[in-house]
N, C-alpha and C positions, 0 to 999 in steps of 0.2 A: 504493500500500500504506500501512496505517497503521503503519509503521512508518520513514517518511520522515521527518526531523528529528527521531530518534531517538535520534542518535548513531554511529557507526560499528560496523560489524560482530562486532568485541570489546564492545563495552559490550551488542550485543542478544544476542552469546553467553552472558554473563555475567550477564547479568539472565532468561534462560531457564535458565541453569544453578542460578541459586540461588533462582526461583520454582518449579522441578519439585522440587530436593531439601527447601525449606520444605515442600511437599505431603508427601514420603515422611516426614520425620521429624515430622508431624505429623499421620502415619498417614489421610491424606485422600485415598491411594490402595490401592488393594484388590491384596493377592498374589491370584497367580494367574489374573489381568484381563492383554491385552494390551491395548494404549493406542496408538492413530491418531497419529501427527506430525502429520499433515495437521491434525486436531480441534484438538489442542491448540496448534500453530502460531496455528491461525485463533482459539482461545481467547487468546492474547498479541498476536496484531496485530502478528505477522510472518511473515516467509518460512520456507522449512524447513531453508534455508542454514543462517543461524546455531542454530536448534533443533536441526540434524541434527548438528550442532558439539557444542552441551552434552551433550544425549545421551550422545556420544562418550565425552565424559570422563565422565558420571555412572556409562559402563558400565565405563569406566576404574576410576575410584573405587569400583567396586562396589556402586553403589546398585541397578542395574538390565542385567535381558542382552535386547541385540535380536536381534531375526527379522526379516530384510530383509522379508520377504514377510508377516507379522503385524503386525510394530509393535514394540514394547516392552514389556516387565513388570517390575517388582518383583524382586531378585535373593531367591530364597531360599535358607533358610541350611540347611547340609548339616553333618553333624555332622562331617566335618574343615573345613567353614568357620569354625563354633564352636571347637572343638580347636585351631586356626592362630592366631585372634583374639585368642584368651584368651592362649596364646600370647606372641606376640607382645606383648601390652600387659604381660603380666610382664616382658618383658626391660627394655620402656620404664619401666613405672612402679618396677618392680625398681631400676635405676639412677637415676632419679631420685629416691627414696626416699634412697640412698645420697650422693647432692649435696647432698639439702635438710639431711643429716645435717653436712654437713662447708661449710654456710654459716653465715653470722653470725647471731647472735640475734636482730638485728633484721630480717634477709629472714625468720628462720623465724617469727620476731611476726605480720609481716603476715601471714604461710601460717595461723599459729594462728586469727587474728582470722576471715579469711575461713573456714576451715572452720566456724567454731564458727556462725558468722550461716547458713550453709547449713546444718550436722545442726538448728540450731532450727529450719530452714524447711522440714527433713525430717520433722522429728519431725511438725510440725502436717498435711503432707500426711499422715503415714501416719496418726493420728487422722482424719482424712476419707475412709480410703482410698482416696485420689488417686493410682493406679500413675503416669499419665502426668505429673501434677506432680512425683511423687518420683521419677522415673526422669530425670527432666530436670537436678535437681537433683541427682542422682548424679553424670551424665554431668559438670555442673559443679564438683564436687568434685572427679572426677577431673583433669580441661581442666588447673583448678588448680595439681594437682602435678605435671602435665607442664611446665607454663610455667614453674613455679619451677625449672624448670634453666637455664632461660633459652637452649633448642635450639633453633633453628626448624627444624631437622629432623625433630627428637623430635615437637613442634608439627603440622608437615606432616603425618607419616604418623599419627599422632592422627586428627588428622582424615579422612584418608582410611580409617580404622578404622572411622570415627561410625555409617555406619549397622548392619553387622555387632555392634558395641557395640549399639547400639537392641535390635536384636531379641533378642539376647541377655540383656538385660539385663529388656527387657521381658517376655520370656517367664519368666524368673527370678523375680521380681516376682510372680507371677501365684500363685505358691506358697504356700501358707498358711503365715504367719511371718515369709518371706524380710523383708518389708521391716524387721521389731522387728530381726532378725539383721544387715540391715546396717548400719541406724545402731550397734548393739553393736559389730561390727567395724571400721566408721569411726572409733567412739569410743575403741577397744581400738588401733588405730596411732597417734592422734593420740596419745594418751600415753603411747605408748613412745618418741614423737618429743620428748615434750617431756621424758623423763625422760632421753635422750639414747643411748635404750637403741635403739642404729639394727637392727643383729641382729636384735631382733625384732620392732623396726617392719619390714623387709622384710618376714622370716616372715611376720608378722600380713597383710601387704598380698599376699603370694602364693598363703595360704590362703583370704585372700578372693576373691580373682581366679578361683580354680582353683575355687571352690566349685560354679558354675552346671555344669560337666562333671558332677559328680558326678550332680547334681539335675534333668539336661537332655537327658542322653546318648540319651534315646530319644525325647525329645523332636522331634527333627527326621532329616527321611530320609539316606538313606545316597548316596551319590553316583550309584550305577547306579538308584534309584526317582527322580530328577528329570524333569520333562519335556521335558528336551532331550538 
């Protein structure tokens, strides 16, 4: 097999895991397509051991749900998937909102500094309208204020949020506006953070959060229209 002196088992689960989720989060797999292990094993130049491994977890993670007897797809997102997500990242970025508020000047400097270098790189995506560049650049905006708490917890489940984030986010995007509105509301917490006004930097960050429910909610199917 071409995958002899490869490394051990972990490392070819680990490099199948984060070659398939590169592909989702940069939409180079199609919802609604079941997808071969066999194919895509023999696409990586390994066994199906460690592929049938990552998988596991990607379905863990939520990127994707298997059909022993089909393959794999793409997870899609159901409007209490959406509901649960958004969710969810309110309590996290909620609370961290409220850290970044009760650290020193100089952690929040850096937090300043780097937001400011991403809404410029925002801005210039949305002059090109580049959803995919600015939605990438969102997602790191966010990452950002999760880290600035310094949780690897917080951290963890972030991440295992990303791709339900994606799509969500992506689809939001897709909206005529959305993107002028969210560097506004980027722009609109980041100075109530610096004016130390924490109150309604939450506010400002849970009404942004909660926004895509408003503008989405029929946007995706209801739990009993899925195909499984």
């Amino acid at each position: 097999m071409a995958e002899r002196g490869a490394g051990g088992s972990g490392m070819l689960q680990e490099r199948a895991y984060e070659y398939v989720k590169k592909k989702i989060l940069a939409d180079e797999m199609e919802a609604g397509v079941y997808y071969s292990e066999t194919k895509l094993a023999a696409e990586l130049g390994i066994s199906r051991t460690p592929l049938h491994q990552a998988l596991h977890r990607l379905s863990q993670d939520g990127y994707i749900t298997i059909s022993p007897s089909r393959g794999f797809m793409l997870r899609q997102l159901t409007r209490v998937d959406m509901r649960e997500t958004i969710e969810m990242r309110c309590a996290i970025e909620g609370f961290c909102t409220y850290l970044l508020g009760q650290q020193s000047e100089v952690h929040r400097r850096h937090f300043f500094l780097d937001a400011a270098d991403m809404l410029s790189a925002m801005r210039a995506a949305m002059e090109k309208r580049d959803i995919p560049g600015f939605a990438a650049l969102d997602h790191k905006f966010h990452v950002a204020l999760v880290k600035s708490a310094n949780n690897r917890e917080f951290s963890r489940m972030f991440q295992r949020l990303l791709y339900l984030i994606h799509l969500t986010t992506k689809s939001s995007l897709e909206v005529p506006g959305r993107m002028e509105e969210t560097v506004q509301e980027h722009e609109a917490y980041i100075d109530f953070l610096k004016q130390e006004k924490i109150t309604e930097a939450y506010h400002a960050m849970m009404q942004h959060l909660l926004k895509p429910i408003e503008i989405l909610s029929k946007e995706f199917p209801a739990e009993d229209e899925m195909p499984w």
